[in-house]
C-alpha positions as CSV (number, residue, x, y, z in Angstrom):
1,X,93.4,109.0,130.5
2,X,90.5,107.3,132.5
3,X,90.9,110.2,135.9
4,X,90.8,112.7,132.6
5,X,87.1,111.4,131.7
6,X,86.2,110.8,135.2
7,X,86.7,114.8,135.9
8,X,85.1,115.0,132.0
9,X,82.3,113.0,132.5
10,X,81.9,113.9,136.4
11,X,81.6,118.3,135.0
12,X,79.2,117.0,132.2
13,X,76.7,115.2,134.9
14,X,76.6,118.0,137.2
15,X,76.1,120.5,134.6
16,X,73.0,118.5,132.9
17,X,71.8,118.5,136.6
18,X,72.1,121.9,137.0
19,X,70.2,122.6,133.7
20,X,67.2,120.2,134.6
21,X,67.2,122.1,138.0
22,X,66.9,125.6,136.4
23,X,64.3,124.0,134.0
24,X,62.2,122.0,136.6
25,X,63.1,124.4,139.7
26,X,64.0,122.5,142.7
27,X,64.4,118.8,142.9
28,X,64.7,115.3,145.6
29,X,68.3,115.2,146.0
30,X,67.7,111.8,145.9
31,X,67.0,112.6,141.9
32,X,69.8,114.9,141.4
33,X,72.1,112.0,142.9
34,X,70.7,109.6,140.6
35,X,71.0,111.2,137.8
36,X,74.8,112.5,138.2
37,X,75.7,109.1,138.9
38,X,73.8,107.3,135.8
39,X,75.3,109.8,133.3
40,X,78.5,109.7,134.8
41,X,78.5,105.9,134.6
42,X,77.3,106.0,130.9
43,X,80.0,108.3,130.0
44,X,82.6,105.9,131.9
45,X,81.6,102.7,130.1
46,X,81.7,104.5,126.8
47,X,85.1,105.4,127.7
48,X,86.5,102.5,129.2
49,X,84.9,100.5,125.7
50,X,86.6,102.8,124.0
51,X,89.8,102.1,125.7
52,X,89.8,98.6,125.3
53,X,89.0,98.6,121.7
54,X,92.2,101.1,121.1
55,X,94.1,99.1,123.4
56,X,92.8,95.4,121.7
57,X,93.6,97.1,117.8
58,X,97.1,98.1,119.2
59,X,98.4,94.5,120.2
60,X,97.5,93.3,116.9
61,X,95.3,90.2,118.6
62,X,92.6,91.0,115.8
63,X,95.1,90.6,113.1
64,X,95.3,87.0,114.2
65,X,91.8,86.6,114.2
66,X,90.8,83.5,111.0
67,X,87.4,84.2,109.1
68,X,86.2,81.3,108.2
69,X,83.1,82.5,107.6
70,X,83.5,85.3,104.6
71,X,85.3,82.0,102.9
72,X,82.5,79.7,103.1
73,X,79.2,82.6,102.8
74,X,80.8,85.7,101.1
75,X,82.7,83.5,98.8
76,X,86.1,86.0,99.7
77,X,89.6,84.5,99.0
78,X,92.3,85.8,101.7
């Protein structure tokens, strides 16, 4: 799933490169690698978050979890 967004995510970057480069004409390469690698990092922390939030719900770890707090403040009864 993760080599899946990492081709995703890698297509995206280089084709909001190449629409800043028809828009702007040409640019430092040092730019255009900047820029590929900060939105393809973006899109591969928003993925890999996303992962471990499907992956935490599916072991059932936040099932477990006690809210002591909506007792106390929210005045809810379990």
């Amino acid at each position: 799933m993760m080599r899946a967004m990492a081709a995703a995510s890698l297509a995206v970057a280089f084709a909001i490169v190449a629409l800043v480069w028809w828009h702007s004409g040409p640019l430092p390469i040092v730019f255009v690698i900047m820029t590929a690698a900060g939105i393809w990092a973006t899109i591969m922390m928003a993925a890999l978050l996303m992962g471990l939030m499907f992956l935490s719900s599916g072991t059932g770890h936040d099932e477990q979890v006690e809210d002591r707090i909506s007792k106390d403040v929210l005045g809810e009864d379990e």
